[in-house]
C-alpha positions in Angstrom: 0.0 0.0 0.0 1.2 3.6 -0.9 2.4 5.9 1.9 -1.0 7.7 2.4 -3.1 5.1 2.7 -4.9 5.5 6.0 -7.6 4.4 8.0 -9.8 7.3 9.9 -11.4 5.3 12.7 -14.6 7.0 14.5 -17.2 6.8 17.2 -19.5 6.7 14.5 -19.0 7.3 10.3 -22.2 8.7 9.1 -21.8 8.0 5.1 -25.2 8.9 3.6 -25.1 6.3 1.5 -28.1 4.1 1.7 -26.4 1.4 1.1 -24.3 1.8 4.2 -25.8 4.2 6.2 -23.1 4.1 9.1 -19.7 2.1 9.7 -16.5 2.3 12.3 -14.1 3.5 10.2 -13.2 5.1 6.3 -9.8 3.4 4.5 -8.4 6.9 2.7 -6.0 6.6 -0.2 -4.4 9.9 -1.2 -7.1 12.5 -1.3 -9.7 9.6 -2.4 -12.0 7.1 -0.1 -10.3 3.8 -0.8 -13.3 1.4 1.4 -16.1 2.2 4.4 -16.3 -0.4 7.3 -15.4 -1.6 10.1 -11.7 -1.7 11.1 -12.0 -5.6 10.7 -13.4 -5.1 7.3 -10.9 -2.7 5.9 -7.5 -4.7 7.1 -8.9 -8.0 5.9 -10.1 -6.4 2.2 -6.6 -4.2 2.2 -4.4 -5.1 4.5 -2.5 -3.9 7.5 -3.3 -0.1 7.3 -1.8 2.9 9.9 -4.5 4.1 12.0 -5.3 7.8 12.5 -7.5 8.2 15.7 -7.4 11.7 15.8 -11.4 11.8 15.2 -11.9 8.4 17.4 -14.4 9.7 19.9 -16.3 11.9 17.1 -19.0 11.4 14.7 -17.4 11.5 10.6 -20.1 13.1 8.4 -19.5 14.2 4.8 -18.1 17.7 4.8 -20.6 20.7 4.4 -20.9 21.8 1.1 -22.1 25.5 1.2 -23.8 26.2 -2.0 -24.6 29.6 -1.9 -22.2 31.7 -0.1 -19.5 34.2 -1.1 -16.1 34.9 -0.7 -16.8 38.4 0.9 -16.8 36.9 3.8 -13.5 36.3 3.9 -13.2 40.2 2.9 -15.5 41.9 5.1 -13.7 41.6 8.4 -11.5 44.4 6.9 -14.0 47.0 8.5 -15.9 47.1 11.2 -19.4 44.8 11.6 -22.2 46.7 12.4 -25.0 44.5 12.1 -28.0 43.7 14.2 -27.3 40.7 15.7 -23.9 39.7 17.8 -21.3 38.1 15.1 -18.1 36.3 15.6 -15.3 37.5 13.6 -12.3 35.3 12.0 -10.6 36.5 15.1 -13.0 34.4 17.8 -14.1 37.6 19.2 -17.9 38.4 19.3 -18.9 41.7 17.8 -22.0 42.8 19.9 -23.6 44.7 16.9 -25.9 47.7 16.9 -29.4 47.2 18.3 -30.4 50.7 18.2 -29.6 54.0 15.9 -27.7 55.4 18.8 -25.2 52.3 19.2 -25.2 52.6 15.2 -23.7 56.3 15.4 -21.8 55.6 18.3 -20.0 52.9 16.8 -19.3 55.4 13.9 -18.0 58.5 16.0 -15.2 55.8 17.7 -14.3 54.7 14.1 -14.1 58.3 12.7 -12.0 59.3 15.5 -9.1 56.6 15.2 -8.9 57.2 11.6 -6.1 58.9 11.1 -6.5 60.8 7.4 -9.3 62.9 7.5 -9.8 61.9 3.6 -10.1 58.1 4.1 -13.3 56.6 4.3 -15.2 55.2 6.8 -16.7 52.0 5.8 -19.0 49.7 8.1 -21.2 46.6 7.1 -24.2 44.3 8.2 -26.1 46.8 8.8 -30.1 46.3 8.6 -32.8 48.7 8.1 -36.0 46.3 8.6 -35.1 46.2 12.1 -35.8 50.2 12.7 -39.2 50.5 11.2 -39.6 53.7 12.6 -36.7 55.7 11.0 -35.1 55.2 7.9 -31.1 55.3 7.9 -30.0 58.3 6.0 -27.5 61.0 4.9 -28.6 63.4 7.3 -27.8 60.7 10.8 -24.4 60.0 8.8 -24.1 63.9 8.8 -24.4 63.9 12.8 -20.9 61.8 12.4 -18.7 64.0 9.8 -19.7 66.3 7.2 -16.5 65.9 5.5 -15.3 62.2 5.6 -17.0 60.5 3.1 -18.9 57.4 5.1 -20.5 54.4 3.5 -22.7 51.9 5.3 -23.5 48.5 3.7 -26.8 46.9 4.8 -26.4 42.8 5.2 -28.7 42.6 2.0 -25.5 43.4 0.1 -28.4 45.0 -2.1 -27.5 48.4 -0.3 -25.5 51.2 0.9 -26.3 54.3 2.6 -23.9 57.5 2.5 -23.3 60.6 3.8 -23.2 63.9 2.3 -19.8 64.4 2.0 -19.6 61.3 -0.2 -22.6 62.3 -2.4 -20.8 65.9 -2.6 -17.3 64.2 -3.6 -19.4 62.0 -6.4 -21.6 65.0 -7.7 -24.7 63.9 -7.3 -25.7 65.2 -3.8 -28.3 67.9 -6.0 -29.9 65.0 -7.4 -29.3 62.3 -10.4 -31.6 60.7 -12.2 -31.1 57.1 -11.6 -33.4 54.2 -10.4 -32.3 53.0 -6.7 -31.6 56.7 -5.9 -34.5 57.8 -3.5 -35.1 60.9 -2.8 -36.8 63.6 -0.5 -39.3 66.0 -1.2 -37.2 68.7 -2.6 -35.6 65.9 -5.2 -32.4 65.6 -3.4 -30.7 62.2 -2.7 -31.3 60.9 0.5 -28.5 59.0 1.1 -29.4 55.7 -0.2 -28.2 53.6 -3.1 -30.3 50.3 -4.2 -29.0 48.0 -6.3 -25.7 47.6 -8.1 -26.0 50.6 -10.6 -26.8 53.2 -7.6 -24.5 51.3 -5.2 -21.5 52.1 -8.1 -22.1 55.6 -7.7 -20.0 55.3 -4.5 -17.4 53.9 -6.2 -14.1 54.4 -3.9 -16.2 52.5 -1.6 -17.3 49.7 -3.4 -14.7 49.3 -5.7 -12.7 48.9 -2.0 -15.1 46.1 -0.9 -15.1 44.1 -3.8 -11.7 44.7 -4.6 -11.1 43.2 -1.6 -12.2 39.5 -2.5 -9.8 39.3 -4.9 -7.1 39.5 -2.5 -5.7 36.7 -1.3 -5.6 37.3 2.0 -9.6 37.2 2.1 -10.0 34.0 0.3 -7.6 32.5 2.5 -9.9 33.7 5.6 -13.2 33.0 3.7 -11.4 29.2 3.7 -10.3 29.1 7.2 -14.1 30.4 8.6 -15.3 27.7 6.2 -13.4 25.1 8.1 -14.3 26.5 11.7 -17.8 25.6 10.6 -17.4 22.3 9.0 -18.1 23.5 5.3 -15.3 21.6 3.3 -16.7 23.1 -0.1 -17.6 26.7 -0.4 -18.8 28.6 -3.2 -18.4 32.5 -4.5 -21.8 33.0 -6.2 -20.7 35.3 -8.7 -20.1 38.3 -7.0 -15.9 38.9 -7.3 -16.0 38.7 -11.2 -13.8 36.8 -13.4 -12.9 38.1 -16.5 -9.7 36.8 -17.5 -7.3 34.3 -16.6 -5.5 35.8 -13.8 -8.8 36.0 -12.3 -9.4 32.5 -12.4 -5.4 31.6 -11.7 -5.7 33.5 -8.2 -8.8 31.2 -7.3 -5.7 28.5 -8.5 -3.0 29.9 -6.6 -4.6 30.2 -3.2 -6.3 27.3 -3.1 -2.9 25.3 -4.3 -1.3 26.3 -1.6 -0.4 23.8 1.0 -2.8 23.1 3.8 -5.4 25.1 2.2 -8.7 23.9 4.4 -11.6 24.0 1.8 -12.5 23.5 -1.9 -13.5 26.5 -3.9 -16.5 26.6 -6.5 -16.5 30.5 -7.8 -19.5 31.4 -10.7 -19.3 33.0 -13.5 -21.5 36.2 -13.2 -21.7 38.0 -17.0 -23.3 40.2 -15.5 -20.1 41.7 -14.0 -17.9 39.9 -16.7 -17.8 42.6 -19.3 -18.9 40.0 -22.0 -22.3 41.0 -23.3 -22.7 38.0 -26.0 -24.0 34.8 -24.6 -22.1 32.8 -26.8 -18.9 34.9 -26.2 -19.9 34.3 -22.7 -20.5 31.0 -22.6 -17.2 29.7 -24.2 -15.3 31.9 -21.8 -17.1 29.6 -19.4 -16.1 26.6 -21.1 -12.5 27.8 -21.3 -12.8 28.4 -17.3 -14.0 25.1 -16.8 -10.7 23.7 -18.6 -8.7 25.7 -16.0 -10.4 23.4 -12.8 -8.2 21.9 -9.8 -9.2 19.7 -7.3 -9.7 22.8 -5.2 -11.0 25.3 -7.7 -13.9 24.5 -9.3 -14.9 26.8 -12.6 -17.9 26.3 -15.0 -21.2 27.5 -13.6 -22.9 30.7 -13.9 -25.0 32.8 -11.7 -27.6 35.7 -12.9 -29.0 37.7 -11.0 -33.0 38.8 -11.8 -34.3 40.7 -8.8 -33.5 42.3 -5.0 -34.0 41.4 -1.7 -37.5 41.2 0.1 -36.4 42.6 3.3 -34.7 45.8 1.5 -38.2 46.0 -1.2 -36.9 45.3 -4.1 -37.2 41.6 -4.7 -40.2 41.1 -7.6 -43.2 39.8 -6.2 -46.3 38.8 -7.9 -49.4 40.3 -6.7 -50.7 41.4 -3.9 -47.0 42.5 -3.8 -45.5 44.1 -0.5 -47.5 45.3 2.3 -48.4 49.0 2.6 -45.8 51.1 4.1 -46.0 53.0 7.8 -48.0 55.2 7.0 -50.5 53.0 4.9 -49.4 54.2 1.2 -48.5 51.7 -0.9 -45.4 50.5 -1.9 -44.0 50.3 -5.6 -43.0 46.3 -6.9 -38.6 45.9 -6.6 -36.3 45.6 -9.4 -35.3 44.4 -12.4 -31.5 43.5 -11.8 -31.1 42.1 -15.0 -33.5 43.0 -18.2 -35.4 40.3 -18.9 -35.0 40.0 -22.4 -30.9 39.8 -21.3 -31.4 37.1 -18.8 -33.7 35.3 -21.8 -30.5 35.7 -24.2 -27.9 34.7 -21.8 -29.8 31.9 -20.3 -30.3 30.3 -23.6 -26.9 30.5 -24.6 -25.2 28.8 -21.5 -28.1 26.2 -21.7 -27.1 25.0 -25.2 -23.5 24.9 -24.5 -24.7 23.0 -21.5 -23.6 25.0 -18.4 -25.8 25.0 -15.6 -27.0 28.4 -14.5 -28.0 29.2 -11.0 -30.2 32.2 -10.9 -30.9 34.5 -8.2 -34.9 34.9 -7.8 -36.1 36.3 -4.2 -39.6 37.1 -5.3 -42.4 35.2 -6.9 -42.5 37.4 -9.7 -39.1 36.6 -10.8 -39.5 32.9 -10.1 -41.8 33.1 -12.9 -39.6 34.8 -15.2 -37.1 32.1 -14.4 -39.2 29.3 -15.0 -40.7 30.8 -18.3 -36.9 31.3 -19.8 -36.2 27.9 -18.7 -39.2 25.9 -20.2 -38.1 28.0 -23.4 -34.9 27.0 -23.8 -35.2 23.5 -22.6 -37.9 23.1 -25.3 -35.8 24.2 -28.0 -32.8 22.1 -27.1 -32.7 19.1 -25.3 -30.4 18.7 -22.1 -32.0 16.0 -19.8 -29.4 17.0 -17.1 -29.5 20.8 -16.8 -29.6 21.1 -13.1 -30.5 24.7 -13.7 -31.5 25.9 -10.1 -33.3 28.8 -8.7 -31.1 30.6 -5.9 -33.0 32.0 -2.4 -36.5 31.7 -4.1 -38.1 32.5 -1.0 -41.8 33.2 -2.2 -41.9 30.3 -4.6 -45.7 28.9 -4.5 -46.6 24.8 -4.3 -47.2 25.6 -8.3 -44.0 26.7 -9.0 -42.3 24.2 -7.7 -44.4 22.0 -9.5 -43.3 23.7 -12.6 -39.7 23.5 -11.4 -40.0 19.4 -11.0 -41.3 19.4 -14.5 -38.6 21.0 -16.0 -35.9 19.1 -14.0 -34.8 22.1 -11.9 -33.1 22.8 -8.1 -33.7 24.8 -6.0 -31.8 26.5 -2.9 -33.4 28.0 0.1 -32.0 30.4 2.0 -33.1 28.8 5.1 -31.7 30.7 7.4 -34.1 33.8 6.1 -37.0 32.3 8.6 -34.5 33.4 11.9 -33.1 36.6 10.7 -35.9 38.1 9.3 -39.2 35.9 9.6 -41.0 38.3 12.0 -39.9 41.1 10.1 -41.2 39.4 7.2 -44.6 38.8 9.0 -45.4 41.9 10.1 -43.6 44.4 7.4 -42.7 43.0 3.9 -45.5 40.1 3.0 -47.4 39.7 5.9 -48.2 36.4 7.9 -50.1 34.5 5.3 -47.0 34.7 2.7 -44.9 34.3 5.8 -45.9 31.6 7.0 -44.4 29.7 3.6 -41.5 31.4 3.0 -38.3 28.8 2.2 -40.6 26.3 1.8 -38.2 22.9 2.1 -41.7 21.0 2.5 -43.2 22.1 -0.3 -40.4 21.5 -2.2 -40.1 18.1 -1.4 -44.0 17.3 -1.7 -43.9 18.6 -5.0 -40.3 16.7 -6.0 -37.6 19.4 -6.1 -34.3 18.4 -5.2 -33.0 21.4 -3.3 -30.3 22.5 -0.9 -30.1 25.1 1.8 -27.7 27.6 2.2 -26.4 30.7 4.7 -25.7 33.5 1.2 -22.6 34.3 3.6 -21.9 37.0 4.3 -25.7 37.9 4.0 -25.8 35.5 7.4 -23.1 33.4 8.8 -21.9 31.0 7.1 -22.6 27.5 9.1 -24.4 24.6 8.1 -25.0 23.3 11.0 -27.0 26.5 12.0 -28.6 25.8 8.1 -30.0 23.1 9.2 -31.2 24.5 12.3 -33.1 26.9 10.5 -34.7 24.5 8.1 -35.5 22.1 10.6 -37.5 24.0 13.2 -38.2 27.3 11.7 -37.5 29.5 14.6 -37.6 33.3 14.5 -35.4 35.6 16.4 -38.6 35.7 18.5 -38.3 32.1 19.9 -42.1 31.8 17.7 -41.9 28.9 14.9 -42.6 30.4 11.5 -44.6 27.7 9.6 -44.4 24.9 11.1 -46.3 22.9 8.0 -42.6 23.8 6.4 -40.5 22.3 8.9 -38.3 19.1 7.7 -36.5 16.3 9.3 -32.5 16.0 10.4 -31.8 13.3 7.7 -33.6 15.4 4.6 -31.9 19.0 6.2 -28.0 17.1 6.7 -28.8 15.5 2.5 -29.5 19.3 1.8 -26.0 20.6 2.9 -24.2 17.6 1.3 -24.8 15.4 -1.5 -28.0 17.8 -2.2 -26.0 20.7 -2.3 -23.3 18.9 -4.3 -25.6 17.7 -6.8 -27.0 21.5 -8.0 -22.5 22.3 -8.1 -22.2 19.4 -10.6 -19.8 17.6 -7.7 -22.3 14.8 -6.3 -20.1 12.4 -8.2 -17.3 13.3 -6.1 -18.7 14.7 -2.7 -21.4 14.4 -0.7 -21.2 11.1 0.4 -18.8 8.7 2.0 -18.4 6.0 0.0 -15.2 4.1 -2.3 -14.1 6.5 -5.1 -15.6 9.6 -3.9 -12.7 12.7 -2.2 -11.7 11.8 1.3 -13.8 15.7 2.6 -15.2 15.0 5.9 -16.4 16.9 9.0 -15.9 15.6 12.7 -18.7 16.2 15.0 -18.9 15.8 18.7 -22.2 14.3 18.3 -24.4 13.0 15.4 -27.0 15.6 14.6 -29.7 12.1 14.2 -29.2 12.1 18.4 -29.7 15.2 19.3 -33.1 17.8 20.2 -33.7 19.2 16.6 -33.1 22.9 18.9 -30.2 21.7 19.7 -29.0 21.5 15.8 -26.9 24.6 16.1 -24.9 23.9 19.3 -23.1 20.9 18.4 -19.4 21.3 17.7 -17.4 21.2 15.3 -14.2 19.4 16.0 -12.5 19.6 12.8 -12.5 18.5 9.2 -10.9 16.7 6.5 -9.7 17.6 3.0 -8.4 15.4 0.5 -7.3 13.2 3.2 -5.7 15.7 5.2 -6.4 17.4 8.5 
């Protein structure tokens, strides 16, 4: 036997394959899995093997694949967090967060002061304004901090920013612009916020600093290294750090090459940030990525993105659309984030070159867009295994779905919605009757959707375990369950951060599972999430994983 072969030996091996749901041990050859069983069986099948019992007294499941998440959140901890909730940095230490307008400002006053050039700007994130309902963050509270440091504060949609004066002032548009995501007040002047990509560019210093920053290194290396704290072995950038060229792509290579790198890296192709406007263009560029893959950087999917964010009102919905505002007026439908007859050309062209497209769809509205330009082009040209999945789709209705099983589509939840922003979602954005089946896993199964769950990291934590948690019981922030008619078991919620998740990345051949031939990528556990109270999901630790083999 070669050098590496090994044999990890565990409390319990949770494989997730029903042919053998659990064994004692997994035999390991290089970075593949050479045989699952006990220690007897794998000594007498391949002889005497060296025995690693580092993971002895823990439970070996596959290692979380995180579907949806991006590499921001490797790049975020570069300036200060100041969302709602506490949130634990790369560092270990808890950030307390800002629970009131007062801590926000606070929080920004100490930040302005130890900057040291009075020209640099002062960037926070995580913000969220659904959680102040009765004042809207804007310009004029930023003002209270410095009228002449330019200050940009990016709400945890990621489908925001609000600014300051000084900023608008340094950008020339503080009189006014016309632009769509630019609100303004009565007089027609900016108010200090930016919705959506094309009014979020207008602070450009500021956002060109923030996504800048997940092309360095240094941030996918931490984005990696969070990934492994939480037992996600395969993590994915969802198209949000562009790759337009092969130095793009070789510094996905080059990190993720290095030696002891903890986690495999599956970055999208977004055209809508690629500077490529063909779809044929487009899709061989894609084809040419793919060509480029490593065993730790996976290229060759795309992500679109059709609408907003439901919390920040500009997600598509379908009638009866959002609920009136404060003061009972009514509020206007979201956005368009990419024209539909774009998305239509795109998606077409990437389907016939047979490249799976992931598609970002938070409202109902946009679902159906989706699932229109998909039963186009999968009528013209036949591809029986598309895999074409619909990203968040968070309003998507029992007959959706059903359309979504017809045409051989995924689906991804974002799960972890139903705790951040359930309540908020009950009594501002859709009300309780929409609510109530918001990330509908249930539904989706009834109806015969394979689907995954995800954490859209850095939108929420990454942490699949805390996934799960959220798909399983459905708890709000308020301690209330959010439809409970929705909730699903541990065994469907753990297949739906694995092999589920895999599947809809094109790597279920390869991950997801442990069983002979598949990579040696497995997560330790101090207790099998089968045994313990469903509420108790998010608690169990993570005791380390495994890569390739290695540890």
């Amino acid at each position: 036997m070669g050098e590496q072969d090994t044999i990890f030996r565990a409390r319990r091996v949770v494989t997730l394959d029903p042919a053998l749901p659990t064994a004692e041990a997994v035999a390991v050859r290089g970075d593949r899995i050479l045989a699952v069983g006990s220690v007897d069986e794998l000594t007498s099948a391949w002889g005497s093997l060296p025995i690693d019992d580092t993971f002895a007294d823990a439970v070996l499941l596959p290692g979380f694949v995180e579907a949806h998440s991006h590499s921001l959140e490797g790049a975020v901890w570069a300036w200060e967090y100041a969302g709602y909730f506490p949130r634990t940095g790369p560092d270990g230490v808890e950030r307390p967060g800002c629970r009131t307008f007062d801590e926000l400002i606070d929080l920004l006053r100490r930040l302005d002061a130890d900057l040291g050039d009075p020209d640099e700007s002062l960037i926070v994130w995580g913000f969220d304004p659904i959680y102040f309902p009765d004042e809207r963050l804007a310009a004029k509270h930023l003002d209270t901090v410095s009228t002449t440091r330019p200050i940009c504060v990016v709400h945890a949609s990621l489908h925001l920013v609000t600014v300051n004066t000084a900023l608008m002032e340094r950008e020339g548009f503080a009189d006014g612009i016309d632009l769509e995501g630019v609100p303004t007040d009565g007089a027609g002047k900016p108010i200090g916020e930016l919705q959506e990509l094309a009014a979020m560019s207008l602070a450009r210093r500021e956002m060109g600093a923030l996504f800048g920053a997940m092309r360095d290194p240094a941030a996918l290396d931490r984005f990696a290294r969070i990934a492994r704290v939480v037992g996600c072995t395969t993590v994915t950038e969802l198209g949000a750090s562009p790759i337009r060229s092969d130095d793009d792509a070789q510094r996905w290579i080059d990190v993720s090459s290095a030696d002891g790198f903890p986690a495999r890296l599956v970055p999208l192709f977004n055209p809508g940030s690629g500077g490529i406007t063909d779809g044929d263009e487009a899709a061989q560029w894609v084809l040419a990525l793919r060509e480029m893959s490593t065993p730790k950087a996976r290229f060759g999917l795309v992500k679109m993105i059709l609408d907003g964010s439901i919390q920040g009102f500009t997600a598509r919905l379908n009638p009866p659309g959002y609920l009136p505002d404060a003061d009972g007026n009514p509020r206007p439908n979201g956005l368009w984030l990419l024209a539909p007859e774009q998305f239509a050309g795109w998606f077409d062209a990437f389907h016939r070159h047979h490249i799976t497209v992931h598609t970002h769809v938070n409202g109902d509205e946009a679902v159906d867009l989706l699932l229109d330009t998909a039963e186009e082009s999968t009528s013209n040209h036949s591809w029986l295994d598309h895999r074409h999945t619909a990203q968040h789709t968070q309003l998507t209705s029992a007959a959706q779905y059903r359309r979504m099983a017809a045409l051989g589509m995924c689906a991804n939840i974002f799960s972890n919605h139903i705790f951040y922003w359930g309540e908020q979602h009950r009594s501002i954005t859709v009300g309780p009757d929409r609510a109530a089946r918001m990330d509908a896993c249930a539904t989706a199964d009834r109806e015969g959707v394979r689907y995954s769950i995800h954490s859209d990291a850095s939108v929420t934590p990454l942490g699949s375990l805390h996934t799960m948690w959220c798909a399983v019981n459905r708890v709000m922030s308020t301690g209330e369950v959010l439809g409970p008619h929705e909730c699903i078991g541990v065994d469907r919620a753990l297949r739906a951060v694995t092999v589920d998740a895999a599947h809809q990345l094109r790597l279920d051949h390869e991950l997801g599972t442990i069983e002979a031939g598949k990579l040696a990528d497995f997560v330790a556990l101090a207790d099998d999430p089968h045994d313990v109270d469903p509420m108790a999901l998010k608690d169990i630790e993570v005791l380390g994983t495994v890569v390739g083999g290695d540890h």
